[in-house]
N, C-alpha and C positions, 0 to 999 in steps of 0.2 A: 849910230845911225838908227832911225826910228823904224822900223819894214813894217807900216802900220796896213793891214790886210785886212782889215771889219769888212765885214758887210762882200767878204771876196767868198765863193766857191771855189775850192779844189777836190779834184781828183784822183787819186793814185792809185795805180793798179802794184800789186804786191805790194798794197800800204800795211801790211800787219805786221812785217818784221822787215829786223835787215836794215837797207838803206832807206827803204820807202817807209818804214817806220820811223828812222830819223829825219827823213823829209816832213812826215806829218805831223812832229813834234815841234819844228821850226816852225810852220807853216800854222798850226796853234796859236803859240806863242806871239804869234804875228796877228792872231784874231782872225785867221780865216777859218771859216766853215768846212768842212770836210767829207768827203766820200771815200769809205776805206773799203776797196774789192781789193780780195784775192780767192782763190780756190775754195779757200774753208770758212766758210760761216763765224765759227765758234771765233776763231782767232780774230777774224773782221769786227766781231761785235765786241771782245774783250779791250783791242786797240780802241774804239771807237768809243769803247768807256770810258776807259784813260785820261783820252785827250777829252774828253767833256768838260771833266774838272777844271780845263781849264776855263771853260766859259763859252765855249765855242760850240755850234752846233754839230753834229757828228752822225751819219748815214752809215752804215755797214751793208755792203753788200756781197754776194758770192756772184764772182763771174770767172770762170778758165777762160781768160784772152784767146786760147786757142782756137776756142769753138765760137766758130763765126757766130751762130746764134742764140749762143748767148747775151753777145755785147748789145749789140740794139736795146732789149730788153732794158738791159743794164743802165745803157744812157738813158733811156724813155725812164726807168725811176729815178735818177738823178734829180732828173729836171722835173720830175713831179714834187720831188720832195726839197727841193732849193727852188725851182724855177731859173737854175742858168747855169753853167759852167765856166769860170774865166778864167780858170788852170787846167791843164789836163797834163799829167807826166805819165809817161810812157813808163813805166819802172819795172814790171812783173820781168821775168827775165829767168833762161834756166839753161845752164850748161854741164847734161850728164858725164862724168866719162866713160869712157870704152878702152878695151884694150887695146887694140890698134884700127887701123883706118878702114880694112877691110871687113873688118866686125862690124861698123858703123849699120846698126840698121834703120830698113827702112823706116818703121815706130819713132825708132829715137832720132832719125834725121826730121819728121814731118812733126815730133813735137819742139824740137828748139827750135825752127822756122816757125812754126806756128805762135809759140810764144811770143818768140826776139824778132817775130816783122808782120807776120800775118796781123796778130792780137794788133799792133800798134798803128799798122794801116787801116785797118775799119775802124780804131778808136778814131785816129786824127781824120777821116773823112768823114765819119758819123760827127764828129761835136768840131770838129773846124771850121764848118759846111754852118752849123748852127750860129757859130761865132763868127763869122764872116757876116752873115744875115743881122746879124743882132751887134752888138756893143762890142766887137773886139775878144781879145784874149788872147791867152796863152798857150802853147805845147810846149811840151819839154820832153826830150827824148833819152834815157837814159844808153849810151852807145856803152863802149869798151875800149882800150886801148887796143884789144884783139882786131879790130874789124882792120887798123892798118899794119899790126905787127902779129900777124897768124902762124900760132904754132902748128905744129901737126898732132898736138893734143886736142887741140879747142877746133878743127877748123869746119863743122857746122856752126857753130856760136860764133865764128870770126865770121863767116860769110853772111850769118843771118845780120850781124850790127852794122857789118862793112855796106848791105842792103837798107839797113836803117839810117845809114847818113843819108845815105840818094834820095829814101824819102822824107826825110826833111827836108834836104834844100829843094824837094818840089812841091811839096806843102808849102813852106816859105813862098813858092813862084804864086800858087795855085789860091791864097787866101790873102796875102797882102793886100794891102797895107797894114790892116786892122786885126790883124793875127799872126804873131810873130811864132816863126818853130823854130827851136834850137835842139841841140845835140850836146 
């Protein structure tokens, strides 16, 4: 099958390694254009060199999904330097662990919600919102097996993905037709 993507913008937050690294290499491969945020600069620009080779055009940028004010920023160069978004994956994602459940603090419970729902709620209403307005597109929300089958190892990271299905299927309500959000 052809996955012929020219001429597409993608997004992926924790594109510099990992799975969002192997997303961005498919997603290449396909001739789409690319935006690689994650935390660190150095690693967003190195990915973004990578995939150049392949032909495809390539943005690096640094944004911690955490921090509400960075994303804005973020998408506003996006779209300066593409002029659109028609992918966006939700990908960055972080599950520290703890010794046990009563240690959980407060720091490390407000950065895995911040990452795995806060970060992906202002992405998908900042450029879904733009995508609804304009030509359509895509989100893509990376979830976890955890969010339905929660241990009591993971269960910040269970309950922050288990919050990421919800809002998907109200993203899905909230921009349909012409913008599809999946998990």
């Amino acid at each position: 099958m052809d996955f012929n993507l020219r001429g597409k913008v993608v997004l992926i937050t924790g594109g510099s390694r990992g799975l969002g690294r192997a997303m961005a290499q498919a997603f290449a491969e396909a001739g789409a254009n690319l935006a690689i945020v994650s935390r660190k600069l150095p690693a967003c620009e190195e990915a973004a060199a990578e995939l150049a080779k392949l032909g495809v055009e390539t943005f690096a940028h640094r944004c911690h999904v955490a921090n509400w004010d960075e994303i804005e920023p973020m998408v506003d160069a996006v779209y300066r330097r593409f002029g659109r978004i028609d992918v966006l994956i939700n990908n960055a994602g972080m599950s520290p662990l703890y010794p046990s459940l009563e240690e959980v603090t407060e720091d490390n419970f407000d950065k895995v919600i911040g990452v795995n729902f806060k970060g992906p709620f202002r992405l998908s209403a900042l450029v879904g919102a733009r995508m609804h307005r304009g030509d359509g597109g895509s989100i893509i929300n990376i979830s976890s097996i955890a969010s339905l089958e929660a241990s009591p190892y993971a269960l910040p990271y269970a309950g922050a993905k288990a919050a990421l299905n919800v809002l998907t299927t109200g993203f899905a309500a909230a921009y349909s037709p012409n913008v599809r959000v999946n998990t």
